[in-house]
MARSEBA-59652 format. One record per residue (C-alpha): y, x, z. Coordinates in steps of 0.02 Angstrom, whole numbers. Layout:
<pts>
(pt (Y; X; Z))
...
</pts>
This chain:
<pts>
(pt (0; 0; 0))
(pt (186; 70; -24))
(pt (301; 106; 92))
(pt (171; 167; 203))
(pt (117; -28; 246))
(pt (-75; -60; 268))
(pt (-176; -225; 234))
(pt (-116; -360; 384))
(pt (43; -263; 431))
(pt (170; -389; 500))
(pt (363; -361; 441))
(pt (517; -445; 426))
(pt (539; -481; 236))
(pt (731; -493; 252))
(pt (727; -322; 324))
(pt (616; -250; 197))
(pt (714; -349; 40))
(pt (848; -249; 131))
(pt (790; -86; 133))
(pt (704; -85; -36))
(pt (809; 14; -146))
(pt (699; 15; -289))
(pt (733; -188; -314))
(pt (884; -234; -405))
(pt (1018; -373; -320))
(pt (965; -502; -447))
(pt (771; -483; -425))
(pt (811; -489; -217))
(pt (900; -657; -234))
(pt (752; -730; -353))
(pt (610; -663; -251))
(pt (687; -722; -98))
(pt (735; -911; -184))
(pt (583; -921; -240))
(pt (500; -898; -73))
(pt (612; -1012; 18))
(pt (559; -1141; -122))
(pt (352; -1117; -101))
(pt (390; -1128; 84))
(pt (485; -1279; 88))
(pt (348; -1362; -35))
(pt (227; -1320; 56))
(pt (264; -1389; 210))
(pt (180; -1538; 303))
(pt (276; -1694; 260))
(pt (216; -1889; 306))
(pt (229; -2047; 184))
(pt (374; -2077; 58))
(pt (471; -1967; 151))
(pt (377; -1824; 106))
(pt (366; -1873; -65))
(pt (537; -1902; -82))
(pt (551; -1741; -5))
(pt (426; -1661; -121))
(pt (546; -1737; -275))
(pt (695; -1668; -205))
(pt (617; -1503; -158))
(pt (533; -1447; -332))
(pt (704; -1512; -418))
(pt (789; -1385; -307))
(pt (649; -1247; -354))
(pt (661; -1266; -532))
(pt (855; -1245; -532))
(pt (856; -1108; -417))
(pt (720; -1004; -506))
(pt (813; -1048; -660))
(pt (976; -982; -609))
(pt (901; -830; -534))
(pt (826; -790; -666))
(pt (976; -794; -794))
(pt (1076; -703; -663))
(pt (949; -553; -684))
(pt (951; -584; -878))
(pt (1137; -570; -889))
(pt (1113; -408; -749))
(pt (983; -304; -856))
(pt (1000; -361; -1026))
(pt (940; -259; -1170))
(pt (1106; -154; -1265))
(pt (1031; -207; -1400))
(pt (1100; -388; -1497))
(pt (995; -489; -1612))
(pt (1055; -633; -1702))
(pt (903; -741; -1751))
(pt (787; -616; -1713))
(pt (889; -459; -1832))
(pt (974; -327; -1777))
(pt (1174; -371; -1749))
(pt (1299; -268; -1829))
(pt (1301; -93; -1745))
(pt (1129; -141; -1642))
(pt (1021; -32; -1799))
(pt (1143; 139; -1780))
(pt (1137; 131; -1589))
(pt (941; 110; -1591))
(pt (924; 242; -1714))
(pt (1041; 367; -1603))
(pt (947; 329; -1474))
(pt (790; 339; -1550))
(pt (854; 529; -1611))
(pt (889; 570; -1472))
(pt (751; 515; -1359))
(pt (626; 620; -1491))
(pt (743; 782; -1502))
(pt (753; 795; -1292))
(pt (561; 775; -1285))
(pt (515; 922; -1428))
(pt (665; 1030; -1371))
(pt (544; 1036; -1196))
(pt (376; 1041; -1296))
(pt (431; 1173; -1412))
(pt (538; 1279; -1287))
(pt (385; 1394; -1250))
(pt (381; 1436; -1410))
(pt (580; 1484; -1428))
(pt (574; 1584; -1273))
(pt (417; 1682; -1346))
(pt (515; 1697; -1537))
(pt (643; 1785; -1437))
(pt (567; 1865; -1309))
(pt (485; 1962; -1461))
(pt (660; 1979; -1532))
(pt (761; 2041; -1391))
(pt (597; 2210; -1366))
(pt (579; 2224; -1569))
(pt (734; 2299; -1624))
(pt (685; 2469; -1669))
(pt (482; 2418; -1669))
(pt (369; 2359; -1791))
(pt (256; 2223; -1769))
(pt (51; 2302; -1766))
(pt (129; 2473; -1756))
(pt (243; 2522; -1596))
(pt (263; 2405; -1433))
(pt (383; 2429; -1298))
(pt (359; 2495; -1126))
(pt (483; 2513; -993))
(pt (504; 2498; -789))
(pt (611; 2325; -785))
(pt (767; 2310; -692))
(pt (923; 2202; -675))
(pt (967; 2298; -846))
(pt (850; 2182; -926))
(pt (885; 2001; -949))
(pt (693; 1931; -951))
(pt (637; 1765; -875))
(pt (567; 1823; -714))
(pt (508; 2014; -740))
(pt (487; 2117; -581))
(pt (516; 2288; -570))
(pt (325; 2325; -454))
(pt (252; 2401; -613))
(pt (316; 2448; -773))
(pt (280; 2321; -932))
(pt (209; 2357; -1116))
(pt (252; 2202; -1248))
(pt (232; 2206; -1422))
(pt (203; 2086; -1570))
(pt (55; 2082; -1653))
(pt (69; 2014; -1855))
(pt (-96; 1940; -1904))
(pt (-55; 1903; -2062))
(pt (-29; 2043; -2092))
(pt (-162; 2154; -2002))
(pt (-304; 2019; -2005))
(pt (-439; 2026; -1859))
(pt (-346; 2170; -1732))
(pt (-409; 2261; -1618))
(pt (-338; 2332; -1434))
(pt (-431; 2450; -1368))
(pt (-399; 2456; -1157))
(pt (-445; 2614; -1069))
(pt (-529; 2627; -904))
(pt (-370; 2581; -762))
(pt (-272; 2479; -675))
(pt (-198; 2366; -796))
(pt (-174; 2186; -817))
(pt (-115; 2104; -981))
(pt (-149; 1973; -1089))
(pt (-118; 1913; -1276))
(pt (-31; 1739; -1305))
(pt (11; 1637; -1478))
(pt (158; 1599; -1549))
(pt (180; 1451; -1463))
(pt (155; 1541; -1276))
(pt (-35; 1451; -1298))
(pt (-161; 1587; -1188))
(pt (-289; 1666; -1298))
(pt (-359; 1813; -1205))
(pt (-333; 1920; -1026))
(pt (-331; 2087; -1029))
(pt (-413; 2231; -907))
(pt (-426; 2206; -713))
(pt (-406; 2024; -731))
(pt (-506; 2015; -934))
(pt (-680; 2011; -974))
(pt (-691; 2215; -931))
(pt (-639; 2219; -761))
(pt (-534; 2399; -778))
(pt (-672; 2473; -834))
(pt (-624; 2503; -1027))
(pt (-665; 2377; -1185))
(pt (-619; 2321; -1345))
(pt (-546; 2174; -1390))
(pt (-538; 2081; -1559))
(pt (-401; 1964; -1594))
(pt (-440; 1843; -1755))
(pt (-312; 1747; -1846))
(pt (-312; 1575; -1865))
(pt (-401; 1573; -2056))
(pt (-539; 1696; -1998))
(pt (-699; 1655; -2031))
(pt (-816; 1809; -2070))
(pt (-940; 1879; -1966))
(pt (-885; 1960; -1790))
(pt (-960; 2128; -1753))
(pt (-1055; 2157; -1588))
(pt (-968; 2261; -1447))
(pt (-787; 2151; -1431))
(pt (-718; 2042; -1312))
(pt (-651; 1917; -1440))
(pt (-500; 1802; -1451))
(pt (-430; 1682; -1596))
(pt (-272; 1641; -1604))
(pt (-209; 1508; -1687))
(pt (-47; 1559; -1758))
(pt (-2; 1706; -1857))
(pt (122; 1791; -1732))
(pt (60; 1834; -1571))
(pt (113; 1930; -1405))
(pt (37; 2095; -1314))
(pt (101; 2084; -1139))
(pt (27; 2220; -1028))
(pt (76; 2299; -863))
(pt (15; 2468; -785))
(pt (-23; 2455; -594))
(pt (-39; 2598; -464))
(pt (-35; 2592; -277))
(pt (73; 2732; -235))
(pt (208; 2684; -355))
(pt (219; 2821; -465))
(pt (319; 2726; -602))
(pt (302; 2896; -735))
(pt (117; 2899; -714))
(pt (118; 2689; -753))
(pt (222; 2692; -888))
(pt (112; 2870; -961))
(pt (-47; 2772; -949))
(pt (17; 2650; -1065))
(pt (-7; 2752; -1206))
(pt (-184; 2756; -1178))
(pt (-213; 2595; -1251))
(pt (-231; 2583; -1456))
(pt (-190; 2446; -1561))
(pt (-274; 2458; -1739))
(pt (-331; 2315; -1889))
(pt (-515; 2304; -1867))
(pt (-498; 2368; -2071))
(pt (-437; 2545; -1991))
(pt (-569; 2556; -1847))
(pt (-617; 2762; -1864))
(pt (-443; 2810; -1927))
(pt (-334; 2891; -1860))
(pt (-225; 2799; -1713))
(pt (-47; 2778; -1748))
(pt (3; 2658; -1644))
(pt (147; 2696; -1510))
(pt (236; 2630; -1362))
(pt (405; 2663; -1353))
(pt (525; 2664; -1202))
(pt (660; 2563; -1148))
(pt (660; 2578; -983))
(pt (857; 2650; -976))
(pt (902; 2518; -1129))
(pt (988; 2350; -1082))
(pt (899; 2206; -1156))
(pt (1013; 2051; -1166))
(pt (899; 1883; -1185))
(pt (911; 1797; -1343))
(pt (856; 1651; -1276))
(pt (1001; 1633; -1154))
(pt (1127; 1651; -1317))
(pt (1033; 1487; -1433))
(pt (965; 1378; -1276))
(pt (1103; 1231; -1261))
(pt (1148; 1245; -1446))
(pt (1123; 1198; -1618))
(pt (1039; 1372; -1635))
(pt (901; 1341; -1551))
(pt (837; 1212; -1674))
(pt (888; 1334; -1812))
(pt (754; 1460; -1735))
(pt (642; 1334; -1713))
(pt (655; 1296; -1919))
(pt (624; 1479; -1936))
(pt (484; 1501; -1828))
(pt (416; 1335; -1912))
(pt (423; 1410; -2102))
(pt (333; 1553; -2043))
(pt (199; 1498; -1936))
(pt (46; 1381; -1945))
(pt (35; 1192; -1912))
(pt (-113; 1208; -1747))
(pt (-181; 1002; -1765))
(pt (-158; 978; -1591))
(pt (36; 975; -1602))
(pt (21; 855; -1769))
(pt (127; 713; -1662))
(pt (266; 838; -1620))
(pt (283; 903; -1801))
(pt (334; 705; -1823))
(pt (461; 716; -1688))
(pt (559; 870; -1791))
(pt (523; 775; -1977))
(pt (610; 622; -1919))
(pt (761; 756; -1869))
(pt (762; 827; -2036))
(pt (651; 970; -1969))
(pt (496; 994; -2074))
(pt (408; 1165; -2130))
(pt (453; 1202; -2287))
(pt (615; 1096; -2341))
(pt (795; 1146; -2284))
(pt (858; 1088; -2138))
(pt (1046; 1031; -2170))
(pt (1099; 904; -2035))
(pt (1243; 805; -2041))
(pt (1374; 801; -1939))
(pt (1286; 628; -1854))
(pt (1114; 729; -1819))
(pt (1215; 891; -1784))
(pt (1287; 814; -1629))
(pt (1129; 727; -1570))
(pt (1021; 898; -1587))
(pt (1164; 961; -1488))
(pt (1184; 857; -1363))
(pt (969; 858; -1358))
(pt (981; 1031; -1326))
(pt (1129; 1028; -1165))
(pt (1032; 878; -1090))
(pt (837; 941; -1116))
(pt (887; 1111; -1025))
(pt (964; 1038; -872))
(pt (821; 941; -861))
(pt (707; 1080; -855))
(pt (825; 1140; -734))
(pt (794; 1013; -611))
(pt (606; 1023; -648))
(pt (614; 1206; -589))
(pt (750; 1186; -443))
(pt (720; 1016; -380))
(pt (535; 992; -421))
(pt (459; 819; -354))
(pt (267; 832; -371))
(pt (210; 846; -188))
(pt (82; 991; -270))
(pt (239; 1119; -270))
(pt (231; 1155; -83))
(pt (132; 1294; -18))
(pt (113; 1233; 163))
(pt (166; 1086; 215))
(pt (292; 1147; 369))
(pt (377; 1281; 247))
(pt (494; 1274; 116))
(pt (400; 1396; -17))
(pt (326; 1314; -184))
(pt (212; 1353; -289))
(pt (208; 1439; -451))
(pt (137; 1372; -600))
(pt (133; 1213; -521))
(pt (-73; 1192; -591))
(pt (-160; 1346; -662))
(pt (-188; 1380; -842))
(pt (-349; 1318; -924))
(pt (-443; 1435; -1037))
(pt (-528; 1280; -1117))
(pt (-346; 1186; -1201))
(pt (-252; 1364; -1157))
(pt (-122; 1274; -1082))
(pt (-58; 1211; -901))
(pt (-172; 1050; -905))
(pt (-337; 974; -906))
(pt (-452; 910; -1022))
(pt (-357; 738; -1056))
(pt (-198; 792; -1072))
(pt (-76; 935; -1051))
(pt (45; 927; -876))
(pt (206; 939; -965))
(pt (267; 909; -808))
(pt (212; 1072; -739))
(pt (257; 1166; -930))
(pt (422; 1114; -916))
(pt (427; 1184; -715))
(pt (345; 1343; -761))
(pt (448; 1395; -941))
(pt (618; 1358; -893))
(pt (597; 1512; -790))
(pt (448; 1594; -822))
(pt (346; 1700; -970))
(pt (166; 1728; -995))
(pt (29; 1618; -1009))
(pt (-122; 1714; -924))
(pt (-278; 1641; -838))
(pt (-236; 1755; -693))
(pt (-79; 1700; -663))
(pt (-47; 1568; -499))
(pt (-217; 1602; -485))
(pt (-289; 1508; -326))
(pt (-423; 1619; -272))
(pt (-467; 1769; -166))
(pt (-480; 1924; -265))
(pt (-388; 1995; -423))
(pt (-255; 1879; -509))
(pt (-91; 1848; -418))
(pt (3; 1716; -305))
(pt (169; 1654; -311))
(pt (278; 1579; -210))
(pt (455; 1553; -236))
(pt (594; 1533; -117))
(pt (733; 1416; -167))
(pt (785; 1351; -6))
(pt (812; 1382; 181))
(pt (741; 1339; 338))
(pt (857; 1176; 323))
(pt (815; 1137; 136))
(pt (961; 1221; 83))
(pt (978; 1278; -73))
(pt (1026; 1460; -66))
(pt (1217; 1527; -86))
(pt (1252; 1713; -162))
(pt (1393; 1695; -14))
(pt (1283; 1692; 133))
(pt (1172; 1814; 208))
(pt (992; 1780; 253))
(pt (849; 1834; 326))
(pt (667; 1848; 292))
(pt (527; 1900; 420))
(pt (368; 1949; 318))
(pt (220; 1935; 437))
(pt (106; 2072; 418))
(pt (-32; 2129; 350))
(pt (5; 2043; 195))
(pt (-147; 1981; 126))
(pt (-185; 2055; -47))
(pt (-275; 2214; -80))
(pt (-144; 2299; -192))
(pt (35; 2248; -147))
(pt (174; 2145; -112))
(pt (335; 2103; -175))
(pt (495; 1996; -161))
(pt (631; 1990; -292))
(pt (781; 1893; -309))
(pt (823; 1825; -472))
(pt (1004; 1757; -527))
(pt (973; 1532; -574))
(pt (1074; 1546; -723))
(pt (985; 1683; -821))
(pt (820; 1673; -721))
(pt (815; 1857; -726))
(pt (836; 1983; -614))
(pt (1013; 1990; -511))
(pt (1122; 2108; -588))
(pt (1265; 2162; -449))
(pt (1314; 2352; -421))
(pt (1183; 2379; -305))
(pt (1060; 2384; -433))
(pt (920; 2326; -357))
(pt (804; 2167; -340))
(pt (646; 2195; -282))
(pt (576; 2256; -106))
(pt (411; 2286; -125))
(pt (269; 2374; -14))
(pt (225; 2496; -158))
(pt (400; 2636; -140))
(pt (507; 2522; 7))
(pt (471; 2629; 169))
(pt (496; 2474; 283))
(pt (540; 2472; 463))
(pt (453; 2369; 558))
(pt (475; 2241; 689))
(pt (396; 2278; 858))
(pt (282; 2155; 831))
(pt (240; 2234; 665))
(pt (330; 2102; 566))
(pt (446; 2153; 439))
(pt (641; 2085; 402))
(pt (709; 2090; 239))
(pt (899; 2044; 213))
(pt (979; 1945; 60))
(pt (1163; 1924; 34))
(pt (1324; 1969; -1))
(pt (1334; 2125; 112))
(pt (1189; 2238; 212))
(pt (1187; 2198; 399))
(pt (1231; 2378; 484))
(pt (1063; 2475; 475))
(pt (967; 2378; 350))
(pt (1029; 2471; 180))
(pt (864; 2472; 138))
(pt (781; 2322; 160))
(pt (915; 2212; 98))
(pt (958; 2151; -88))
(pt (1120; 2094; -139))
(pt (1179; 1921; -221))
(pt (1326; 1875; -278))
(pt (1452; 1734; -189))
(pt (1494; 1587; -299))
(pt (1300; 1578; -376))
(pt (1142; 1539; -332))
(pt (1001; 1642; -312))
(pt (791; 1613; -297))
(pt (657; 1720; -248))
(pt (474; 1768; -283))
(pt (363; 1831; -187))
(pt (227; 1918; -257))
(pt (25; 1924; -183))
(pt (-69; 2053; -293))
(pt (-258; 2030; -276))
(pt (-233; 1899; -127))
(pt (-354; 1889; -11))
(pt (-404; 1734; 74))
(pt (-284; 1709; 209))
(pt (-177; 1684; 74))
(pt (-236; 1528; 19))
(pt (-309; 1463; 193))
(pt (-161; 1440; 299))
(pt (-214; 1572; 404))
(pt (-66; 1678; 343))
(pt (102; 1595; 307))
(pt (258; 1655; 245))
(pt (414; 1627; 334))
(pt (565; 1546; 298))
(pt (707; 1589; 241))
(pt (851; 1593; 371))
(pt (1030; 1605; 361))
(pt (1093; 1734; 453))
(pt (1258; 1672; 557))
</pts>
């Protein structure tokens, strides 16, 4: 029962018509009038008074209910007029903005994973070549990347199966962790500690979406089903030796199955002192976005499953193949689409309502993706459907889609939890100073880490200090006496705690992950919980 009432729970109805803020005015008064009505019918009456009575009182009912029910007519009509059953003059243009712009809110969400990969791929591949060089680089507040951490340094490249065919990548025996995704951020394969070979070495054969020879023995295979796809890899340690993660990097070889026992050419190249300014952030609320989205259209396969959505951008003039020229009309709506779409992925990610996002029930941390990713539809969902819901939460500020990721069990993998509000539900202010107490041990059995991204470009916060992350692999922490540890977030370093504090900026908002590598099962349990955040007066 809603409203927490159970089968034979007494109440006062005019207290709960009262209270009910999901009823409208109009419904109240006909509910309630036609309550009073049944009640007054059905009451125990004698001879020709009570018909009389009976007369008088279903005369009453009918005009009540009748003007009740025009009231809520004339309250929550349609804004659409018909004359005779056809559309008035001016009804037909208003449905059909509508109508545009209902369709170009819900594929600027669906699609947005694939924008943010498109440039993602753009903003690395300036001086690379797609099947030949990748980047590598130790991330910092230099680069503007939806959520990157500077723990362990990255390696990203594209991968052009068009024009390589069935490609190989060839992982050494190490710590790493990747994964390869489509075009369309769609998971195809994990990579290393958390892939198939477990860190101890393999070969892995990527297949384009026409492929359909024979597949040789001795590869962990993948098949992708667009032409374009991502290599996103990262190089762990435990002592934090960021020259030896970003060396071992080059130990992994990327080749076209054609070239196996040639020589290797392919090369990582670093970026780790060059800025990286998002692309995505530049063509996300404008009329550019849907002009990348035409782009990556023309060049990429049509996957089946996404037939309905390729409807959604034909009737906006989007369709692979023919130019897309929009009027001034359809220019404003894919505009306007694109504004209102983005702040509400915004509110998906800041002010999520599933009751799944919280971690434990008496803290304020939430979870992150909201569902983990299933290898079987290679997307955040389950058999019957994908949770756009939890796409939406997860891509607004997120990249990746990895099987490891969010993943909710004890071992390898890695747990999330992010921290967007204090100990009072507070969303949390760049101008105020905070604390967090990290109990300890943390369990995971490689590290721990908690960063503080900037809300606006989801990336790391960029402020003279330089700095974002505290994490147990290079911060030489001071404990607590009770072996706890306090890290500091806000405008200015209490005296003494240089270096366990992070600054934000006043006048914006700031959120924070913190990282679990290999969590162990205290984790998950409740046994161990994560403070808090607390402002610090």
């Amino acid at each position: 029962m809603p409203n927490g009432l159970n089968k034979g729970t007494t109440f006062d109805f005019g207290i709960l018509m009262a209270n009910t803020i999901s009823i409208t005015k109009p419904l109240v008064l006909l509910v309630s009038l036609v309550l009073v009505a049944s009640m007054i019918t059905s009451t125990s009456l004698s001879g020709g008074y009570a018909a009389a009575q009976s007369n008088s009182t279903s005369n009453m009912s009918s005009a009540l209910v009748t003007n009740a029910s025009s009231l809520v007519k004339t309250q929550g009509e349609s804004p659409y007029k018909f004359e005779r059953g056809y559309p008035a003059p001016g009804t037909a243009d208003r449905a059909y903005n509508d109508t545009d712009l209902g369709r170009a809110i819900e594929a600027y969400k669906f699609f947005y994973p694939t924008i943010s990969l498109e440039s993602l791929l753009q903003d690395i591949s300036a001086s690379l070549k797609p099947n030949q060089s990748a980047a590598k680089f130790a991330a910092g507040p230099r680069h503007q990347l939806l959520t990157a951490n500077g723990d362990t340094p990255y390696g990203a490249g594209a991968l052009d199966l068009k024009a390589s065919g069935p490609t190989v990548i060839e992982m050494p025996p190490g710590t790493f962790i990747g994964f390869v995704d489509d075009h369309n951020f769609r998971w195809i394969v994990d990579l290393g500690v958390n892939g198939p070979d477990k860190g101890q070495g393999g070969k892995y054969l990527i297949l384009p979406p026409d492929y359909n020879g024979s597949v040789p023995a001795g590869y962990y295979t993948g098949r992708s089903d667009t032409w374009k796809a991502a290599l996103i890899l990262r190089s762990l340690s435990t002592d934090g030796n960021t020259t030896k993660e970003l060396d071992a990097l080059d130990g992994i070889k990327v080749y076209p199955l054609a070239m196996a026992g040639e020589p290797f050419t392919f090369q990582f190249i670093d970026l780790t002192n060059q800025p990286i300014h998002s692309k995505l952030l530049e063509r996300e609320d404008n009329l550019n976005y849907w002009k990348e989205l035409k782009a990556v259209l023309d060049s990429e396969t049509t996957p089946a499953q996404f037939r309905s959505m390729y409807g959604m951008l034909q009737s906006l003039g989007i369709e692979k193949g023919k130019p897309f020229n929009p009027d001034a009309r359809m220019t404003s709506i894919l505009e306007e689409a694109a504004k209102t779409a983005l702040a509400e992925m915004r509110v998906n990610a800041y002010a999520n309502r599933e009751p799944v996002r919280i971690v434990w029930q008496d803290r304020n941390w939430e979870w992150l993706p909201l569902r983990q990713y299933n290898t079987t539809t290679k997307d955040l969902g389950v058999a019957a459907f994908q949770d756009l819901q939890a796409t939406d939460h997860f891509y607004f500020p997120a990249i990746g889609a990895s099987a490891s990721i969010g993943k909710r069990e004890a071992g390898n993998g890695s747990l999330y939890y992010v921290g967007l509000r204090d100990s009072t539900s507070a969303f949390l202010d760049g101008g105020k100073t905070y604390k967090l107490t990290v109990p300890t041990p943390v369990p995971g059995n490689l590290f721990w880490s908690t960063t503080v991204y900037d809300v606006d470009t989801r990336s790391m916060i960029a402020t003279d200090q330089d700095k974002a992350v505290l994490s147990s692999l290079f911060t030489k922490f001071q404990p607590n006496p009770d072996g706890t540890i306090d890290l500091y977030l806000g405008p200015k370093a209490p005296a003494g705690k240089e270096d366990q504090w992070i600054k934000t900026i006043p006048g914006k908002g700031w959120f924070v992950y913190f990282r679990i590598y290999g969590p162990e099962a205290a984790a998950l349990d409740g046994t161990w919980k994560l403070n808090n955040i607390v402002e610090v007066k």
